[in-house]
N, C-alpha and C positions, 0 to 999 in steps of 0.2 A: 569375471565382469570387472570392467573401469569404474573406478568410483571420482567423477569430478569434484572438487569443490569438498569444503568441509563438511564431513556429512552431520555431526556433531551441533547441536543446538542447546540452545538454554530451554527449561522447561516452564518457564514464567518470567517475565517480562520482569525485565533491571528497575523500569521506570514506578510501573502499577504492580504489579506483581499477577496479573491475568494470563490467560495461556497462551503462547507463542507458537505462532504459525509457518510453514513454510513449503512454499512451490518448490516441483521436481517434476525433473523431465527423462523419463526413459528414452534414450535416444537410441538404443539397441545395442552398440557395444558397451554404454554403460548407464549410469545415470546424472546429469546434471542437478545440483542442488545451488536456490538461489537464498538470497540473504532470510537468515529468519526475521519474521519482525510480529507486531503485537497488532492486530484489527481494532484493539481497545485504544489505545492512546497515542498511536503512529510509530512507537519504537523502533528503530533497525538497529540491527545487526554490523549493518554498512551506513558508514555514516552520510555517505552520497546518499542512501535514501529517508534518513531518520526525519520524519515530519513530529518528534515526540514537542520540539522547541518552536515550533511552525512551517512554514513550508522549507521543503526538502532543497539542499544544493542542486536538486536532479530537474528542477521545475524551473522553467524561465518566464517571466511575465507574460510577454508577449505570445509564449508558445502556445499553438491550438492542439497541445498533447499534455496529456497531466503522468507523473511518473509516482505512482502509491509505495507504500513503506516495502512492496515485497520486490520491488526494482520493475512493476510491470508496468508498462506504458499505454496510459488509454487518451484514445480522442475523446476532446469536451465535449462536444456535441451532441456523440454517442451516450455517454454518459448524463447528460443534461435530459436527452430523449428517454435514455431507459427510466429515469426519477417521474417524468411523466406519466410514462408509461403504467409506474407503479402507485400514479396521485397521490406524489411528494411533492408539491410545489416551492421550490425552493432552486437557487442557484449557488452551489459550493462553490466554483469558480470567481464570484463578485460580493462575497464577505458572507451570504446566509448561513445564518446560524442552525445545525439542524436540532441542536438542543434547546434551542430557544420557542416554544409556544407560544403563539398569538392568539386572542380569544380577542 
């Protein structure tokens, strides 16, 4: 078996020190491995994708695609719908805070 990409990770995040994550794709003659990065505080691995300092080089203002810390590319919309879905009312996209509570 081909091994792409580093397969090799840190096991806690540089930034927080929480546990580092990371996507792979068996693609059959081997496996592809993408950047590690932390769900806790935005960490990457790749610093195209590191949101640890605020939004990532990977993200363009205007773009209606958001690119998250592990390099994967989601439509906002989607994303906007699934928080509904889940009765989070809130817009990541247009500054909402999701640590922030309102009473």
């Amino acid at each position: 078996m081909i091994l792409l990409g580093d397969t090799s990770k840190p096991d806690e995040c540089p930034k927080c020190g929480d546990a580092v994550w990371r996507d792979s794709a068996d693609v059959g003659v081997g496996i592809i491995y993408g950047p590690a990065g932390c769900p806790s505080c935005g960490w990457s691995e790749d610093k195209q994708y590191d949101m640890s300092e605020g939004s990532s080089k990977a993200n363009a203002e205007d773009s209606e695609r958001w690119t998250d810390q592990f390099g994967v590319s989601h439509h906002k919309e989607r994303v906007r719908e699934n928080l509904q879905n889940l009765g989070i009312d809130l817009d990541p996209f247009n500054g909402d805070d999701p640590d922030e509570t309102t009473e």
